[in-house]
The first five atom37 places (N, CA, C, CB, O) and aatype in JSON, in Angstrom:
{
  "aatype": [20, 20, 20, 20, 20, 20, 20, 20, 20, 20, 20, 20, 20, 20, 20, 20, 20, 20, 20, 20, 20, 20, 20, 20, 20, 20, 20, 20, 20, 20, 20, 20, 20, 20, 20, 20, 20, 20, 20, 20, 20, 20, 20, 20, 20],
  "atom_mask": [
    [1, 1, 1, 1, 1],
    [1, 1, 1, 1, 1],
    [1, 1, 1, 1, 1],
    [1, 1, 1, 1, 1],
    [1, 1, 1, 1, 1],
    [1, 1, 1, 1, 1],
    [1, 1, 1, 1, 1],
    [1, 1, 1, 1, 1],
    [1, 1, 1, 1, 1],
    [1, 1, 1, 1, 1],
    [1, 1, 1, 1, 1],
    [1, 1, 1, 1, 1],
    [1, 1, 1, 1, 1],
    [1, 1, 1, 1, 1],
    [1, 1, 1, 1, 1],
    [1, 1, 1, 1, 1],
    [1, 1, 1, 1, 1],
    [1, 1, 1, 1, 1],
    [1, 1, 1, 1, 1],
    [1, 1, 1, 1, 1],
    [1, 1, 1, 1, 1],
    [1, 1, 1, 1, 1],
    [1, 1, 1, 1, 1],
    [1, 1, 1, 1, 1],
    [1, 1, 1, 1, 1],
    [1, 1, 1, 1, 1],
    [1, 1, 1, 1, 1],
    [1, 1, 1, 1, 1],
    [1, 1, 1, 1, 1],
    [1, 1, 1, 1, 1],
    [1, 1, 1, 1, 1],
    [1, 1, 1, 1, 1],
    [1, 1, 1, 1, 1],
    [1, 1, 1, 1, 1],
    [1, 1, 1, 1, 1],
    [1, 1, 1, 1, 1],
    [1, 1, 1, 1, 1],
    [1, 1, 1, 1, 1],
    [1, 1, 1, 1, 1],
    [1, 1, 1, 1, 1],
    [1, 1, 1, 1, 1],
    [1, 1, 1, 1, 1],
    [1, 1, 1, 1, 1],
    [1, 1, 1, 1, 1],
    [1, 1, 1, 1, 1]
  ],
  "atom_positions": [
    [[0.83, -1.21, 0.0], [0.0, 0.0, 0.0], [0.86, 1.26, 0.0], [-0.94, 0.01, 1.21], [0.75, 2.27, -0.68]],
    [[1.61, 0.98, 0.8], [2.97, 1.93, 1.04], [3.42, 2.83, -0.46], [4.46, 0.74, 1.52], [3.24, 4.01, -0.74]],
    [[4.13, 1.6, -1.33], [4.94, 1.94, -2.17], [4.06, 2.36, -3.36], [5.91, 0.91, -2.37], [4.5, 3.2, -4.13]],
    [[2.77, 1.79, -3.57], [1.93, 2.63, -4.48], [1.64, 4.03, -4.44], [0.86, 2.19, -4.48], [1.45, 4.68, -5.46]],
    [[1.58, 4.77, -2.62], [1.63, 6.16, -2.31], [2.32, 6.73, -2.98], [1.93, 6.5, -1.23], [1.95, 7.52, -3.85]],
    [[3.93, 6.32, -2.61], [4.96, 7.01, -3.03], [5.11, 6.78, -4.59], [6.16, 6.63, -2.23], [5.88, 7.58, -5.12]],
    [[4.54, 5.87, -5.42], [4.71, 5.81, -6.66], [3.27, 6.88, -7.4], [4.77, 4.08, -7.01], [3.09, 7.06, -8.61]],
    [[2.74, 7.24, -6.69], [1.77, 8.24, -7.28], [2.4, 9.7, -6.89], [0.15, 8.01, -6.65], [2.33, 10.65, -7.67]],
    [[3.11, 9.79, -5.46], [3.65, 10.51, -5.0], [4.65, 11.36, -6.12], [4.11, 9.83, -3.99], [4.6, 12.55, -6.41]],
    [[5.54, 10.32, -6.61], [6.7, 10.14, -7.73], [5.99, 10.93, -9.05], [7.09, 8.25, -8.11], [6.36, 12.03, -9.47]],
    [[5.29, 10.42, -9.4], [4.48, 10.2, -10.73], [4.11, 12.04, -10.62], [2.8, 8.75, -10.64], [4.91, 12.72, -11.27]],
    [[3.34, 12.61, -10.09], [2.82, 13.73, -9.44], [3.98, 14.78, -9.67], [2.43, 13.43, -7.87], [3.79, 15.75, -10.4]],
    [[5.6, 14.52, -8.81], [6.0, 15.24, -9.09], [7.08, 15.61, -10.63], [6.23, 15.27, -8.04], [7.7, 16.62, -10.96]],
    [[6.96, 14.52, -11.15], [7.7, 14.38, -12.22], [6.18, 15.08, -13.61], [8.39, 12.39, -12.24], [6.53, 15.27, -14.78]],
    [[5.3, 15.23, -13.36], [4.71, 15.47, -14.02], [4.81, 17.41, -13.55], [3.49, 14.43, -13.98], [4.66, 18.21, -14.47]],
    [[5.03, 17.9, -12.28], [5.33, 19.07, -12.37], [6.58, 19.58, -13.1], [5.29, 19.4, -11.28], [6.78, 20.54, -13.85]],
    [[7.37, 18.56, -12.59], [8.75, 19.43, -13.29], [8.13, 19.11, -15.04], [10.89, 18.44, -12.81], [8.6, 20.0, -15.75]],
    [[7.49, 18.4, -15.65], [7.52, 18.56, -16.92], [6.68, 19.57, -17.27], [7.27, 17.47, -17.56], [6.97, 20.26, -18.26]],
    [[5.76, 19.78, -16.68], [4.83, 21.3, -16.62], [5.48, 22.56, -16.46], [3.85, 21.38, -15.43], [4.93, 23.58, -16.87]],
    [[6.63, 22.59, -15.88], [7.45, 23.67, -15.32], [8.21, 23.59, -16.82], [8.42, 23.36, -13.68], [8.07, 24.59, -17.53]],
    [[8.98, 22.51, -17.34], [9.84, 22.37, -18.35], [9.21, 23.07, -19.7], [10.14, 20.87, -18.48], [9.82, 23.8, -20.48]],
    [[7.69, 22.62, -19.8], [7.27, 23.09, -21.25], [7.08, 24.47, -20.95], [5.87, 22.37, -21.95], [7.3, 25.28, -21.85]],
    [[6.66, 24.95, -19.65], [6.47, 26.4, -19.35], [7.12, 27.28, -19.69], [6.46, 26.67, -18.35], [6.78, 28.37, -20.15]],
    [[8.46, 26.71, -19.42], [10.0, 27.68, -19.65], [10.5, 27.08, -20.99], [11.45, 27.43, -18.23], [11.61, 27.54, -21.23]],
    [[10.08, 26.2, -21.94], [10.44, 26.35, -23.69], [9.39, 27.15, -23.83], [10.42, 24.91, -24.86], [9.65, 28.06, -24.6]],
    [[7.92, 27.21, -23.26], [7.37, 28.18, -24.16], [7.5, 29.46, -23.78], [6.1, 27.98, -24.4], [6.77, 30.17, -24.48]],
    [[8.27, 30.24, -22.78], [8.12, 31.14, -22.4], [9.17, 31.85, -23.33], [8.1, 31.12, -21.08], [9.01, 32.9, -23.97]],
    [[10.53, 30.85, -23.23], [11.19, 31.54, -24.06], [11.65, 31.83, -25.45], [11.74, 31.46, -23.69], [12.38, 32.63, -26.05]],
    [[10.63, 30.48, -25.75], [10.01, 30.6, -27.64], [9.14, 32.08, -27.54], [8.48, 28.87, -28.28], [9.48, 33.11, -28.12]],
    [[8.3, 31.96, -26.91], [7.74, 33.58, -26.81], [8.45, 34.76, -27.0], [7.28, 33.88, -25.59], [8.06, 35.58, -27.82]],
    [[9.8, 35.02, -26.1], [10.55, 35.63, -26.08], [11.37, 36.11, -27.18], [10.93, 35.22, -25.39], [11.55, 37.3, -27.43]],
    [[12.02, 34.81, -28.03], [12.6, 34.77, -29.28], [11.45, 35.81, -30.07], [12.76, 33.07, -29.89], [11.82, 36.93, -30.43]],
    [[10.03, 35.35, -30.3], [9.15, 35.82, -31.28], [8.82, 37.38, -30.89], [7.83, 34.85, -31.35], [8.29, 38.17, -31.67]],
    [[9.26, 37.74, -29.39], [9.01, 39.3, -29.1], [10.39, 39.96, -29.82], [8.89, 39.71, -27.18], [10.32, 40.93, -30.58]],
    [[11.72, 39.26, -29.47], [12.64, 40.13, -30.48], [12.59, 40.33, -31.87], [13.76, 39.73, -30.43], [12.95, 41.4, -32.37]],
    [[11.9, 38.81, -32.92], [12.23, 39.47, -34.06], [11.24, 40.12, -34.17], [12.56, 38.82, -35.16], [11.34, 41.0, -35.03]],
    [[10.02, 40.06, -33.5], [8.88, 41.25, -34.02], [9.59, 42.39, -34.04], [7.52, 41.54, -33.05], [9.93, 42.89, -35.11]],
    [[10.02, 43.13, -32.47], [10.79, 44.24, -32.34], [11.79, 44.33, -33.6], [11.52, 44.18, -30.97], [11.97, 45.49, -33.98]],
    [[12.41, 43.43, -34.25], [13.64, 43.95, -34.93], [13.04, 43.96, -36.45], [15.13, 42.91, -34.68], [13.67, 44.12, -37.5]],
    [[11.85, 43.77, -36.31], [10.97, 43.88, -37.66], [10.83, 45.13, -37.81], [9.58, 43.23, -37.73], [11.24, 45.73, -38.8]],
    [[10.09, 45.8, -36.61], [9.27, 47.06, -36.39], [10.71, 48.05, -36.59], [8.3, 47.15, -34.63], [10.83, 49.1, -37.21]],
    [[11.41, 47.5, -36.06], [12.59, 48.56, -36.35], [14.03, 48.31, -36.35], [12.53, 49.53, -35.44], [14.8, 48.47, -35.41]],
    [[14.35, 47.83, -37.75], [15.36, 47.15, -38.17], [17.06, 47.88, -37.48], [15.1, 47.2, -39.89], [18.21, 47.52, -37.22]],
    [[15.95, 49.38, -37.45], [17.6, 50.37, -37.53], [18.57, 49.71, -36.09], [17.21, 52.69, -37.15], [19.79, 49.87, -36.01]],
    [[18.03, 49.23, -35.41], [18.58, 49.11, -34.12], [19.18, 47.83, -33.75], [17.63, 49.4, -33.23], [19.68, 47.68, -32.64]]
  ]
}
């Protein structure tokens, strides 16, 4: 009974860090797409 806890326990947190993981590729795919907009809008810089 024990080790099923901790294997949902397990399961639970490995599914945050992958929630956290896609969070921070998409945050900083976002990021990428805010510079070239900016360097669209204004190449001079």
């Amino acid at each position: 009974m024990r080790s099923a806890i901790d294997k949902l326990q397990s399961i639970k947190e490995q599914s945050v860090k992958v929630q956290a993981i896609s969070f921070e590729s998409e945050k900083s795919h976002f990021e990428k797409v805010q510079l070239s907009n900016d360097f669209l809008c204004n190449p001079s810089t």
